[in-house]
TIBA-788045 format. One record per residue: x, z, y of N, C-alpha, C, O in turn. Coordinates in steps of 0.05 Angstrom, whole numbers, plus 5000, padded with zeros to 4 digits. Atoms other than C-alpha are relative to their C-alpha. Layout:
BEGIN
XZYXZYXZYXZY/...
REM end
This chain:
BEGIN
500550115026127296336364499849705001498849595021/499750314998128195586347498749984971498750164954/500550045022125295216293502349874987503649725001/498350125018130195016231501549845015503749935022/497750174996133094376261499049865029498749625033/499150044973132394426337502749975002504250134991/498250034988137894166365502449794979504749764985/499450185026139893686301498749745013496449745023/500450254989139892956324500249764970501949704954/500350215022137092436278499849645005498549495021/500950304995137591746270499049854976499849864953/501150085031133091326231498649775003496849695018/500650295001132890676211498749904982499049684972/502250075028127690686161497449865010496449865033/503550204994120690196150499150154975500450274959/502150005014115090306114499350284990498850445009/500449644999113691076077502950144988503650364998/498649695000119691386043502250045016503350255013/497749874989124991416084499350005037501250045051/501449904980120491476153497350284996495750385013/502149744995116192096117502550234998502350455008/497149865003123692386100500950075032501150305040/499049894975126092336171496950175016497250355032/501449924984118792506194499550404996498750575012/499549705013119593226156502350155015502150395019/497449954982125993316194497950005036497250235042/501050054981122393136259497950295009498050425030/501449794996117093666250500750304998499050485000/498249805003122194206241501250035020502250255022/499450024973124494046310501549805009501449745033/498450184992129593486304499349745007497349595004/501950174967129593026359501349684980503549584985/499850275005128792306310499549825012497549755024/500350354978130991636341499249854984500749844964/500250275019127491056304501149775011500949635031/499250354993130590476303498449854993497249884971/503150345010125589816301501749835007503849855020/499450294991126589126306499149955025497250095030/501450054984125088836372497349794992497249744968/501750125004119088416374500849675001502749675017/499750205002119887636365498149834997496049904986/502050094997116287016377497849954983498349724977/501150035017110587026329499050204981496850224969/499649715005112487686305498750255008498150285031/500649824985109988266313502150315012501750485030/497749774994117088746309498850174984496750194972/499349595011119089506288499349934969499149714957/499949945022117989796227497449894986495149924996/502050125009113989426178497150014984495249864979/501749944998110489866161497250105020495150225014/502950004981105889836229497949804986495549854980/501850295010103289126200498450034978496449884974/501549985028101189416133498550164997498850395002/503149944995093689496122499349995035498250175046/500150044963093289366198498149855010498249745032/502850244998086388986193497950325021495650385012/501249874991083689516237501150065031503349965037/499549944970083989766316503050055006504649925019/498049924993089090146315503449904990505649984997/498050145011093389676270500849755015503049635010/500550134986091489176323502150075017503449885026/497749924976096589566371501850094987503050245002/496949965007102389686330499050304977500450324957/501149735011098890376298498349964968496150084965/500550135032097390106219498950464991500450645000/500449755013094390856185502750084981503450314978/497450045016100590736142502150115015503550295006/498549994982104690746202500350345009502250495005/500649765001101491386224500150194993500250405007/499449785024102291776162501850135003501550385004/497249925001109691846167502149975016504549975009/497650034973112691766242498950215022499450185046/500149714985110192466270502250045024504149905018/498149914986114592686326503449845004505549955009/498450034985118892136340500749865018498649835031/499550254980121591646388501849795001504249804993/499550305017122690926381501249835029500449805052/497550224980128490456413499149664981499849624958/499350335012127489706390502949955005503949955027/497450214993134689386375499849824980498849854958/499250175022136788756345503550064985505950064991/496249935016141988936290501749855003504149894999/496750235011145888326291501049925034502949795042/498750034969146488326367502750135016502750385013/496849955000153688456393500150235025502050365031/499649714985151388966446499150264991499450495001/500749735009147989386396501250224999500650445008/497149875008154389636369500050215011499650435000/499249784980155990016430497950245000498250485002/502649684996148490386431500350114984500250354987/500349855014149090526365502650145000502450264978/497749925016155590786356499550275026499550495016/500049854979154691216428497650224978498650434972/501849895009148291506388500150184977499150414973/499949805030150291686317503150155012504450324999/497349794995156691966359498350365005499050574994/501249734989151492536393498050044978496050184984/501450045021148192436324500450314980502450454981/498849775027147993016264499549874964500449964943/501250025023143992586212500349705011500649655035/501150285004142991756197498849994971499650034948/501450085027137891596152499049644988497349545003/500650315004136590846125499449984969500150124951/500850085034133390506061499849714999498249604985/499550295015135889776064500449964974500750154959/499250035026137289476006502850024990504049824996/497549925004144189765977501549735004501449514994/497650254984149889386017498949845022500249685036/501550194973144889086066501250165029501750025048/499249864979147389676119502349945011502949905034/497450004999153789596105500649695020501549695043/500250224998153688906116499249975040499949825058/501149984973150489046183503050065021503949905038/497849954990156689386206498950314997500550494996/500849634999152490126203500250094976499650324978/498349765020154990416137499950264998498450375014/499049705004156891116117502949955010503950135023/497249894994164090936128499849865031500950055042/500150054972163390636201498250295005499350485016/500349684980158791276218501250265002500750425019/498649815000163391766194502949935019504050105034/497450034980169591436230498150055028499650115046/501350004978164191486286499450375011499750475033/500249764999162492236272501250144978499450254964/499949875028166092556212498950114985498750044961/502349785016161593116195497749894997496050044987/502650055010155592626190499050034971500450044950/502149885024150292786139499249665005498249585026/502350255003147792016117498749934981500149934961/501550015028142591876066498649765003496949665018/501150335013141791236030497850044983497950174962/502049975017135291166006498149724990496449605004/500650185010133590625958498549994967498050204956/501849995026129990435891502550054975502050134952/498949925035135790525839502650115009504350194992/497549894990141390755885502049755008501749515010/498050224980147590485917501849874974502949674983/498550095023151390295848498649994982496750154979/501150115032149589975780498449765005497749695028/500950214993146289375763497449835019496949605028/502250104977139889455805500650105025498850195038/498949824965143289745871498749775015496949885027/500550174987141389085907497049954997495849845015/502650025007134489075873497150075025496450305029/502749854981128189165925498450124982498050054958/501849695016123989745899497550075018497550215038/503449824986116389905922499050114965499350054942/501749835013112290395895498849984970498950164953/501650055015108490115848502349844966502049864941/498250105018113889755809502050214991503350144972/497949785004118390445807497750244979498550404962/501749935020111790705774500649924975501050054954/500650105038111790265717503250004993503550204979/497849895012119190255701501350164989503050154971/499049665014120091005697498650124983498550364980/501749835014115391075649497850175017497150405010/501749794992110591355693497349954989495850094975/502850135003104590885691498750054964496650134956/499349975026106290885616497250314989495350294975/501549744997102791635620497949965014496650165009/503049954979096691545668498049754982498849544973/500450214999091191195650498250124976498650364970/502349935016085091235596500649824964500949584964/499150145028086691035512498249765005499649555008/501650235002080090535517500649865029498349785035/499850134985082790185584501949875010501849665023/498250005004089790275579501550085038500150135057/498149854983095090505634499549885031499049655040/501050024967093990565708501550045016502850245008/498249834981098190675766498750185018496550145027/501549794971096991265819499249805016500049575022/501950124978091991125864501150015031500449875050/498549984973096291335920503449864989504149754968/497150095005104691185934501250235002502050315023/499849674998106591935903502749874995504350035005/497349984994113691565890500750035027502450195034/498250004972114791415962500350315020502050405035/500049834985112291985985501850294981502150504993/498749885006116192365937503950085001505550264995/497450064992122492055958500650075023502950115031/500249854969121092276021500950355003502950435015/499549875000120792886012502250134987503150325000/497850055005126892905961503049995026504950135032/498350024978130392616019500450195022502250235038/500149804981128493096058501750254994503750305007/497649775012131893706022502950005000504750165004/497249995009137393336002502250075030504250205033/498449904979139193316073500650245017502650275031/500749674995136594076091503050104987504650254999/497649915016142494186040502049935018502550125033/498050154992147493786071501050095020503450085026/499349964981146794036126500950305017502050375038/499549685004146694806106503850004986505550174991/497350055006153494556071501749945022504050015018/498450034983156394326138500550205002502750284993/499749794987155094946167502450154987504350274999/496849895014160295186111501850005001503450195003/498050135008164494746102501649885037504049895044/499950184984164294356170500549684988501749525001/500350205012163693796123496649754997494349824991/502850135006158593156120500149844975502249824962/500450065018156392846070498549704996496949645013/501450135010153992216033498350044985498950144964/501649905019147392296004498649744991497849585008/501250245022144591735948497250074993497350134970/502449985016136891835935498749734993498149545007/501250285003133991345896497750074986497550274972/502849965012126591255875499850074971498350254962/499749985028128091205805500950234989500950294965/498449635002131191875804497750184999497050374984/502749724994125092215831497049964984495150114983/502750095014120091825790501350224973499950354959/499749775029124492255732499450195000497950254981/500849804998123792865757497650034998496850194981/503149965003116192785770499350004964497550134955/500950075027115592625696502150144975502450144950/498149765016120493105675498550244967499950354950/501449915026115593445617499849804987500749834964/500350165022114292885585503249884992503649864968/496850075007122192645582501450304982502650304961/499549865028123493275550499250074976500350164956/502350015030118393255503501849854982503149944963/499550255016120692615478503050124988503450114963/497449924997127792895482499850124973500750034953/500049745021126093515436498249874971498849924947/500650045026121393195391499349684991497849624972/501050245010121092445393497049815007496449575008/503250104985113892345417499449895023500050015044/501450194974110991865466497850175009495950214993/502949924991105792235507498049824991499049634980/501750245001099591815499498250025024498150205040/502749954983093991685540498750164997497650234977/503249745005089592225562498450045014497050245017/502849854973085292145620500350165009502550245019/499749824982083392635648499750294991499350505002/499349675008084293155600503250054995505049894998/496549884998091193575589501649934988501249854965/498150055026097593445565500550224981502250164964/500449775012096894075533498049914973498450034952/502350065019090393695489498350264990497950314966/501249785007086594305491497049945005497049755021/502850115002078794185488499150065030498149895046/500749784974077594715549501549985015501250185030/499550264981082294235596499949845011501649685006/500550324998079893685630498049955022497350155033/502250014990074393385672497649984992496949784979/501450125010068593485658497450005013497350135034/502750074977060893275685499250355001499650534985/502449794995056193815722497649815010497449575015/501850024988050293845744499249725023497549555024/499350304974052893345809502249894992502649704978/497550134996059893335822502050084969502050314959/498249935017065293265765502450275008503550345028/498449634974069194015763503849914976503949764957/497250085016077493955733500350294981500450484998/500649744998077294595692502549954982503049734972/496750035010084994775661499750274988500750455002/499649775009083795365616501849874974502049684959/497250175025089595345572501250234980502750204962/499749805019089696055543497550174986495250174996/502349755010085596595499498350115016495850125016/502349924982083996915555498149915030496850055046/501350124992081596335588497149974992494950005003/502749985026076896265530498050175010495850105019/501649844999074296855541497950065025495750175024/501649924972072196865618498649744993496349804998/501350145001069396205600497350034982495149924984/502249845020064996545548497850235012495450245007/501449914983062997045595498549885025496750035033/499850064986062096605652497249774985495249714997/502650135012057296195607497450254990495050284989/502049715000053796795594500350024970499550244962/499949975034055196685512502850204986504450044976/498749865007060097235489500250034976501550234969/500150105016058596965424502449894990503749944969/498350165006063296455433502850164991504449994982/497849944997069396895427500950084972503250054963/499249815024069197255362498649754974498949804951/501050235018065396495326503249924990504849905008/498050075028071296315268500349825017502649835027/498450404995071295495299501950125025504250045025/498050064983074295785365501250265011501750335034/498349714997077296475352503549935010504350105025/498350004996084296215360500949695019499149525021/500350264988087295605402501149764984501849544992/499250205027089095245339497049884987496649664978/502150005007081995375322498149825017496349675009/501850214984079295055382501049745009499749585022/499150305003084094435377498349884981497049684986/500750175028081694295305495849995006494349834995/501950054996074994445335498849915019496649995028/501050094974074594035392498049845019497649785043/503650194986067593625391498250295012497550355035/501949805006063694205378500650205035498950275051/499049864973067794575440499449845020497849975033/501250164975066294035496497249934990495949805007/502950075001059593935465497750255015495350235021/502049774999057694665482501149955040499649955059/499149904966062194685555497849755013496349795032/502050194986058193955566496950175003495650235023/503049924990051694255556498850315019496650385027/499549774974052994905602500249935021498149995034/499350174980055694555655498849825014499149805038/502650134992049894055658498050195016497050065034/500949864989045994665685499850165025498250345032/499449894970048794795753501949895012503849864998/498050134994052994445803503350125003503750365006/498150004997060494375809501450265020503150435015/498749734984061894865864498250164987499150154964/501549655016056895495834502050004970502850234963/498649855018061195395769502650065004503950244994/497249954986067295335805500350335015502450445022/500149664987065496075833500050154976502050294970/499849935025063096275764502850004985503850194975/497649975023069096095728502250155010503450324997/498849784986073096395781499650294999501550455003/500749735000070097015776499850124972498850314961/499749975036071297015708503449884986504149844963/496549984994079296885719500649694987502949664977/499450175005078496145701500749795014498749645016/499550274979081795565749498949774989499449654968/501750295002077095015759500349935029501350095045/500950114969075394525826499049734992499649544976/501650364998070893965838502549865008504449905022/498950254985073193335843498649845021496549715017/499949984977073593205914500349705006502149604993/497950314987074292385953501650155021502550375017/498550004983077792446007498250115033498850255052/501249874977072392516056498850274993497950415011/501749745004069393136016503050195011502850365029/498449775000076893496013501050005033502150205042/500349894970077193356093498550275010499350425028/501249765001072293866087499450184989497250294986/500349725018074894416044499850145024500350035046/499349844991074395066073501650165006501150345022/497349954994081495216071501749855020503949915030/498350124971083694776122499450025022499649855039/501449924985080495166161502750205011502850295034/498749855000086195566157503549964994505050154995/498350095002092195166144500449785017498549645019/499050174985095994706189500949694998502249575014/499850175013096094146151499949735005501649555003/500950234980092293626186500449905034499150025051/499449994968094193426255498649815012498049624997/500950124975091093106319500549895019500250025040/498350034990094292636352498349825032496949625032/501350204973092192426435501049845010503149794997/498150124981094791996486501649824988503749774999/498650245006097291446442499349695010497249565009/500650234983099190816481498049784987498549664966/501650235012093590336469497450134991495549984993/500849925015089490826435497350205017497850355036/501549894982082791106458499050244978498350194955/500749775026081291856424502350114985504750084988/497349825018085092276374499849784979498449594973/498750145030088092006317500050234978500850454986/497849755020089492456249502249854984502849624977/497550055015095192506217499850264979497850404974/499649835024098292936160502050135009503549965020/497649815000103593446171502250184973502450134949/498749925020108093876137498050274983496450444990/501449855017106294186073499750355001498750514986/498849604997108194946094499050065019498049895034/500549914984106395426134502350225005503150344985/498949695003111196016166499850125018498650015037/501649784983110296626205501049955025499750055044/499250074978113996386258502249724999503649664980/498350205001117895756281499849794977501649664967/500150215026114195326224500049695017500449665041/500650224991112994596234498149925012496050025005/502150154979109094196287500549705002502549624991/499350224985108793516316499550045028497350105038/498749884978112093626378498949725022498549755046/501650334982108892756401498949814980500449724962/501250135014104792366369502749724987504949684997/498350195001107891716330499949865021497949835035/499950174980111291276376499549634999499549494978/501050334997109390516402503149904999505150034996/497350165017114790036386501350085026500050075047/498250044975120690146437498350105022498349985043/500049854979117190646477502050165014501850205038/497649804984123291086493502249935007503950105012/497450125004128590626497500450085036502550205038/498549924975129490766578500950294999503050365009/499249695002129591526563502450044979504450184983/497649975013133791446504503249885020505349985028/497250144984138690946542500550245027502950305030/499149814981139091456599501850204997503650285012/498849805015141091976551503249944990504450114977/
REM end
């Protein structure tokens, strides 16, 4: 038994998160990714640029940025200079024993290089290559640089997040990049289930702006079907249902998403008031829109009475989906990752004294799922092993 894409050779010339969490998804499936980096220069620190960012810490100190970390799982790293005239030869020897090239210059910057889609296919025909950029390889922003935060607010996303009295926010995390990532990731899973068909490769175009649509795909049809701007809603539903939303306990704030009748109802039981169900203001869910003070006035003053996890069991046990809201160091310590593979451990990194964590792939399967097969690599650690190869 092999996992998915043993024996699938990647090359990947990506910086920063989405098109190094794209190849790193590939990587943990078994395929053996070459990163390409910059070499280091005087002053410089080299590779992918994303080692340097947020890098005010130990391990950013040695090339290892948390950034860096996130999204270079399982592979191994050659320093070349692109514009150097012996590269040519490594690379072209490479994407020959190659199955995949991945890169996210800025549209025409590759090309320009001499590494292309049409130089790696005269190099390998059946290559699978995926251009991954902020608006794609054609139209008027193809050349445009694209981060995260700016592919937010353009697509309408930011537009949607964010509180009426404070006005619009961006994610707190980079869910475009990392959504492009994984995007990228499929598109090439496809591509590469299509060789197998066809014996055909493929050009693949993902661009950020694409996937910021999809993410926001309910509200674009909304508007579509009836004209309406979502508005601001915090942190209650787009649904605007009263018995949606966050709201205080006892301690910790709980997210509670009841969105039907017979939500209502376990919430009625679950408060212990069985009252509530058959009262005129919130017999129907029309009834408990039009009566929606009166309805968070009663869930607030319930809820004040015991903390976040006991009602989180309660409402559960009463068929209603709720969960505290978690930082980052509390959901390190759910009790389900106790049980999922999720988080990884990384030793023996050059420079590096102790484990490291990382993040892995989102799945689990019963056999031959994903791993990280070596921790991320130090800049131009493998280049004698690669060059040997």
């Amino acid at each position: 038994m092999a996992r998915a894409f043993e024996g699938i050779r990647v090359i990947d010339f990506t910086q920063v998160l989405a098109g190094p969490f794209c190849a790193e998804q590939l990587a943990l499936l078994g395929a053996d990714v070459i990163k390409i980096e910059q070499p280091a220069a005087p002053g410089q620190p080299g590779g992918d640029q994303g080692r340097s960012i947020m890098a005010d810490n130990d391990l950013g100190r040695v090339g290892f940025s948390p950034l860096f970390i996130s999204v270079n799982a399982g592979k191994r790293s050659i320093a070349l200079d692109l514009k150097a005239p012996e590269t040519k030869a490594i690379l072209t020897k490479l994407v020959a024993s190659a199955d995949v090239v991945v890169q996210n210059f800025k549209a025409g910057a590759i090309d320009r290089l001499g590494f292309g889609y049409d130089w790696a296919k005269s190099v390998k025909p059946d290559i699978v290559y995926c251009s991954i950029s902020g608006y794609g390889q054609e139209g008027p922003y193809a050349g445009a640089a694209a981060y995260d935060g700016a592919i937010q607010a353009v697509s309408g996303m930011i537009a949607l997040t964010g509180h009426p009295e404070t006005g619009p926010t961006r994610a707190g995390f980079n869910v475009i990049d990392m959504a492009t990532g994984m995007t990228g990731a499929f598109a090439i899973a496809s591509a590469l289930f299509r060789r197998s068909q066809t014996g055909e490769g493929q050009h693949l175009d993902v661009a950020m702006f694409d996937v910021s649509l999809t993410l926001t795909a309910q509200a674009i049809t909304r508007y579509a079907a009836t004209g309406d701007l979502q508005p601001l809603i915090g942190n209650s539903s787009p649904a605007f249902l009263p018995t949606a939303g966050l709201f205080p306990t006892g301690d910790l704030p709980l997210m509670i998403s009841a969105l039907t009748d017979r939500h209502w109802r376990g919430i009625a039981k679950a408060f212990g008031a069985p009252e509530l169900v058959e009262d005129p203001r919130f017999r129907t869910t029309a009834d408990r829109i039009a009566n929606g003070d009166a309805v968070k006035a009663i869930m607030h003053a319930k809820l004040a009475t015991a903390g976040a996890f006991e009602w989180e069991k309660r409402l559960a046990d009463c068929g209603v989906p709720a969960a505290p809201q978690l930082n980052t160091e509390q959901a390190l310590k759910h009790p389900t990752l106790a049980h999922r593979d999720v988080i990884l451990e990384f030793e023996n990194m050059p420079g590096v004294e102790g484990k490291v964590t990382g993040v892995g792939a989102a799945f689990k399967a019963n056999v031959d799922g994903p791993r990280a097969d070596r921790p991320p690599p130090a800049l131009d650690q493998h280049r004698a092993e690669i060059l040997g190869e």
